[in-house]
C-alpha positions in Angstrom: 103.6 87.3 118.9 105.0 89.2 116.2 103.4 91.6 114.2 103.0 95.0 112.3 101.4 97.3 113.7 100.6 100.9 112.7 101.7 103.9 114.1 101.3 106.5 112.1 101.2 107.6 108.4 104.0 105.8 106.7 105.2 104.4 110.1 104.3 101.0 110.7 106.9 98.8 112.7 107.3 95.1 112.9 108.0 94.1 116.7 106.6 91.8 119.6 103.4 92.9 120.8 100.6 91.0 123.6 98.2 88.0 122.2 94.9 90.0 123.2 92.7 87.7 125.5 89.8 86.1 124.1 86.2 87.4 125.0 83.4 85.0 125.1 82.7 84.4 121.3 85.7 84.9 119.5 88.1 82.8 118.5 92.1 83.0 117.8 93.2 82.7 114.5 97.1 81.4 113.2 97.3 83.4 110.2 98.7 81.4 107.4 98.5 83.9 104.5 97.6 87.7 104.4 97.2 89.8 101.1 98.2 93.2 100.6 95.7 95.4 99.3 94.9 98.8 97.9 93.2 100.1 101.0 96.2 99.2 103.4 98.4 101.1 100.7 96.4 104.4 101.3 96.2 103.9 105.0 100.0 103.4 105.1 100.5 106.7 102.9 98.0 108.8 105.2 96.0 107.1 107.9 92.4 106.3 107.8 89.4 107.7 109.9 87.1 104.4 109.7 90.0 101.8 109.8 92.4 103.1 112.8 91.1 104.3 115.4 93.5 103.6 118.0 97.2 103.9 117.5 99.1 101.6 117.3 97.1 99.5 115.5 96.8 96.2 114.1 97.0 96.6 110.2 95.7 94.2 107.0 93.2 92.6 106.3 92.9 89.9 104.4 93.5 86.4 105.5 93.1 82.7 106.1 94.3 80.8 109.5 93.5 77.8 111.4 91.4 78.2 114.5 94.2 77.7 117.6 91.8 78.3 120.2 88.4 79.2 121.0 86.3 80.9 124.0 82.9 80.2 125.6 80.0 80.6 123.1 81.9 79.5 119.7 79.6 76.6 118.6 80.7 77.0 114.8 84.1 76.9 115.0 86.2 74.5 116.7 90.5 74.5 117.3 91.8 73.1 114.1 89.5 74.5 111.7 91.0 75.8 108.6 88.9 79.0 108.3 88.9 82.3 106.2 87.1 85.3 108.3 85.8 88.4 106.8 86.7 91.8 108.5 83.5 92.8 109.6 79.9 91.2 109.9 76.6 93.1 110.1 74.7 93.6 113.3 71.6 92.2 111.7 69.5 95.5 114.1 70.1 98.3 113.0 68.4 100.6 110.6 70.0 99.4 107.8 70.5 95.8 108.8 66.6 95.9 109.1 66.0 96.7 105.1 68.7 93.9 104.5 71.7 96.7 103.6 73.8 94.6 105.1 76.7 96.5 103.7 75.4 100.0 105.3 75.1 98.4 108.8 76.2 101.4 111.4 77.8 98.8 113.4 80.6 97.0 111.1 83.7 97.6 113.6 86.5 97.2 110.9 88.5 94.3 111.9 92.7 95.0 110.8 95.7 92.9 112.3 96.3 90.1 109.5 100.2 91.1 109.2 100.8 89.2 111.8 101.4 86.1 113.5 98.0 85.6 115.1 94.5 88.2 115.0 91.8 87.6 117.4 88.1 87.6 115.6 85.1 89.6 117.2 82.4 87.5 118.0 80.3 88.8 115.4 82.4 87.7 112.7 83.1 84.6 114.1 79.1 84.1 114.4 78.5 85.5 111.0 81.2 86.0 108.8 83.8 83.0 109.0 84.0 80.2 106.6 85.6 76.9 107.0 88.1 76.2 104.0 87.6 73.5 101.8 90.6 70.7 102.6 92.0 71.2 98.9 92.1 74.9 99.0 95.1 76.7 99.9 94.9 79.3 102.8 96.6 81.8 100.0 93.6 81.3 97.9 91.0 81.5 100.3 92.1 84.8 101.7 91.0 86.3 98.2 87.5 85.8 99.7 87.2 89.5 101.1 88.4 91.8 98.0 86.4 89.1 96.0 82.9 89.6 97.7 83.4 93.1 97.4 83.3 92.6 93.4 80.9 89.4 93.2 78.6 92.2 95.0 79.1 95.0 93.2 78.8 92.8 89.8 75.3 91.3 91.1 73.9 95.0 92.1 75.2 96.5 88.4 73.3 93.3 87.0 75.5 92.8 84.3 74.1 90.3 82.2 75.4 87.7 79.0 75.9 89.7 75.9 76.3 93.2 77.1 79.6 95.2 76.6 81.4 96.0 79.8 84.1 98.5 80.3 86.5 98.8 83.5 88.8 101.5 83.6 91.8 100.8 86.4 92.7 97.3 86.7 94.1 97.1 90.0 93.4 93.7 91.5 89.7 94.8 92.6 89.2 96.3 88.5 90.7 92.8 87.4 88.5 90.8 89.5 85.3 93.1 88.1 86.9 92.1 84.3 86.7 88.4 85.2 83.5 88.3 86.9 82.2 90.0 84.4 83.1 87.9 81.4 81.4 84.8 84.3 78.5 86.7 83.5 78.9 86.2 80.1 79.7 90.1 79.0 82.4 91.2 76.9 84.6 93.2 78.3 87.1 95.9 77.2 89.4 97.4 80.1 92.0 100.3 80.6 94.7 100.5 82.3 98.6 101.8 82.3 100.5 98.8 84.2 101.9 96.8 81.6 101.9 93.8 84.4 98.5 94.7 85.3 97.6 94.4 81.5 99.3 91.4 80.9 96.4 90.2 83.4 93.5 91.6 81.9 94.8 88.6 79.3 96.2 85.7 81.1 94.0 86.0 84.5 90.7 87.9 83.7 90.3 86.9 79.3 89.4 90.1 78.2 88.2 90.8 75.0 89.8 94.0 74.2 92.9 96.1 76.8 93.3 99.8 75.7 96.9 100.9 77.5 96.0 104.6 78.6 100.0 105.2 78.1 99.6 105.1 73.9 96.1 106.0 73.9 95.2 108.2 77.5 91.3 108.9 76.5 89.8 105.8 75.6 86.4 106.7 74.8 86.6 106.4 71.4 88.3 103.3 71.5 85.0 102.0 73.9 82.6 103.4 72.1 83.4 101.5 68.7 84.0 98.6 71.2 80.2 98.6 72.0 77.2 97.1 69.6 76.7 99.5 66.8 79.4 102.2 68.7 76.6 103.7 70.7 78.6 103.5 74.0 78.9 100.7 76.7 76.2 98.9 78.2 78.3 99.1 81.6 81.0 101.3 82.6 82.9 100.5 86.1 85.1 102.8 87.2 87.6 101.2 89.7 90.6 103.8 90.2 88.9 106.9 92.3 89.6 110.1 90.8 86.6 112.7 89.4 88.6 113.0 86.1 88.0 109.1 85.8 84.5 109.2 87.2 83.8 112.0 84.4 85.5 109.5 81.6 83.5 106.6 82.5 80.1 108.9 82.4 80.9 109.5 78.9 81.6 106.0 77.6 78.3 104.8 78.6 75.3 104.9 76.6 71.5 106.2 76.2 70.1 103.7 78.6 73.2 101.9 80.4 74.9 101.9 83.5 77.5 103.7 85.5 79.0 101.8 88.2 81.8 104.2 90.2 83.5 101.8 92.3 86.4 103.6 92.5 85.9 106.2 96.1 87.0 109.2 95.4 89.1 111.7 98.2 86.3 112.9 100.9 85.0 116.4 99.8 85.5 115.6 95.5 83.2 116.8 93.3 82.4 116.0 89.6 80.5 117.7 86.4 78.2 115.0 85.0 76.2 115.9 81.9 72.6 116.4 83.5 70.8 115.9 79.8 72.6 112.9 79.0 72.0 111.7 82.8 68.7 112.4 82.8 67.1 112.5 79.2 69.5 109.4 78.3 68.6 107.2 81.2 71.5 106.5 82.8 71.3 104.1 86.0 74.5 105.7 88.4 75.1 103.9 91.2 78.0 103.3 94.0 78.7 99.7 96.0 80.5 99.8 99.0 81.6 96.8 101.0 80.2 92.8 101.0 77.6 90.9 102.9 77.8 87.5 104.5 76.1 86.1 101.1 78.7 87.9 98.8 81.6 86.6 101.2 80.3 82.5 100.7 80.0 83.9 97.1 83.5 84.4 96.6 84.5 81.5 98.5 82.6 79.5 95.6 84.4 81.3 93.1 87.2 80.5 94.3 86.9 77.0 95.3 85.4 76.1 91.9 88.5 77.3 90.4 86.4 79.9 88.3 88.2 82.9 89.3 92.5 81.8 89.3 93.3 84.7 92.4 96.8 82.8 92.4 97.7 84.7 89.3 97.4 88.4 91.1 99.7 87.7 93.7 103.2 89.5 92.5 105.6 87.7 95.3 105.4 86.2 98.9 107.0 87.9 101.7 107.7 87.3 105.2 105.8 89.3 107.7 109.2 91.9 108.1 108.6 92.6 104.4 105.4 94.2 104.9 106.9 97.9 104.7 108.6 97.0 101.7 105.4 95.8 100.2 103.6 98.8 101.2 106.7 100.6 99.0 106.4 98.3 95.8 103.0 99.2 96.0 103.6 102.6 95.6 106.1 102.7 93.2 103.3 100.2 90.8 105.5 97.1 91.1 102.7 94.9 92.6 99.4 93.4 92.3 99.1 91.9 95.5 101.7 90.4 97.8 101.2 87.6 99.6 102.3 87.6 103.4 103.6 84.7 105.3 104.0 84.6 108.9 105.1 81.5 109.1 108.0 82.0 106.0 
């Protein structure tokens, strides 16, 4: 098949590589649509310790096939299927699996290799963590599912709730997608951001009530603070762009008895200086949400289905599979949302 795999820091290649044979359990998958994302854009700028761990290596993540063949022990799934899979399922017995931190599981196995023409799914995630599409939904739509359930549960565990004033500063796709579930939720929301595509979106795709563009105004907390009921800071603050300067912005937006929500992770061995009186004497809830869970993936799938959240509307362009480099290099240079890939184009 073809496909891109990754070699190195900025070195990924598109060329012919081996269909890996199927174990018992897993099931191969004709990719029909892939999406870029923000996390393929730093592992193709410097590598990634969790995600590559051979080299070369398969590489994306999101995506949304039909089943072309299945092994011994697949009673879920059968060849034909239109199916969207998630890139990792729990192992439901380890320590964390057995307090229901699905997300914290020690066993997750990262799955990558949606740039290309096929991927092979683990058992696991075919068990667990694969979803047959809805006939009417479009395989481009559904393979929003993964960055999706990633939000749906960090928006259930910040507990945002109808009337409350929500700020997101960074409104990447993941930031837009916490504006729009948010205002689901019934909160109003005021976001930041620089990208004057990106805040064209905050609009069009997410409704917004209020954008602040950090390029005419670059510290915003005022601007959020008389946002808020009677300007005494933000009920929520989500911080979705990963740098300590922009953790230390959204501490101070929020007010005596809200909630911090850094979403944004931050370059291993970072460090911040949060006010410890305001933390503690002001009770503010800080918290951090990594990853999805099976229920957070069906979740999104909803979403999606339902037509609530319009993911159509991130997605910049659609590529061939030999474009992905050059969508790794849009992304850098702040030209894109989200491309979509297709194999097939």
């Amino acid at each position: 098949m073809k496909a891109v795999l990754f070699y190195g820091p900025q070195d990924i290649r598109y060329e012919n590589t081996m269909i890996k044979p199927l174990s018992e359990g897993e099931i191969l998958v004709k990719i029909e649509s892939a999406l870029t994302c923000g996390t393929d854009v730093k592992t193709f700028r410097r590598g990634h310790p969790v995600l590559i761990k051979d080299i070369p290596s398969g590489f994306g993540h999101e995506f949304a096939g039909v089943v072309e063949k299945i092994s011994n022990g697949v009673s879920n799934i059968k060849v034909g299927d239109r199916v969207v899979c998630a890139n990792s399922a729990p192992c439901g017995e380890c320590f964390y699996c057995k307090r229901k931190e699905y997300n914290l599981c020690e066993n997750l196995n990262l799955l990558n290799g949606a740039y290309a023409e096929y991927i092979v799914v683990p058992a696991r995630i075919v068990e667990k963590n694969t979803l047959i599409i809805p006939d009417e939904l479009p395989f481009y739509k559904a393979a929003f599912c993964e960055p999706l359930a990633n939000v749906v549960h960090g928006a259930e565990r910040t507990n945002i709730k109808a009337g409350q004033t929500v700020g997101v500063i960074g409104i990447g796709p993941i930031g837009l997608m916490f504006a729009r579930v948010a205002k689901l939720k019934g909160a109003k929301v005021i976001v930041a951001g620089r990208n004057s595509e990106k805040l064209r979106l905050a609009k069009d795709f997410a409704h917004v009530d209020e954008i602040v563009d950090l390029k005419k105004y670059p510290n915003p907390e005022k601007i959020f603070k008389d946002f808020s009921d009677e300007k005494k800071g933000l009920d929520v603050v989500i911080e979705c762009v990963g740098l300590p300067e922009i953790w230390e912005l959204a501490f101070s937006c929020v007010r005596k008895g809200g909630t911090v929500h850094f979403f944004g992770g931050c370059k291993s061995g970072s460090t911040v200086n949060l006010d410890t009186t305001k933390m503690h004497y002001g009770d503010v809830k800080i918290l951090s949400v990594f990853h999805h869970t099976p229920e957070f993936f069906r979740q999104a799938l909803d979403l999606i289905a339902t037509g609530k959240v319009e993911v159509e509307k991130l997605i910049t362009d659609t590529l061939p599979l030999e474009k992905v480099q050059y969508a790794m290099e849009q992304h850098i240079m702040g030209n894109a949302i989200k491309f979509l890939i297709k194999p097939n184009l």
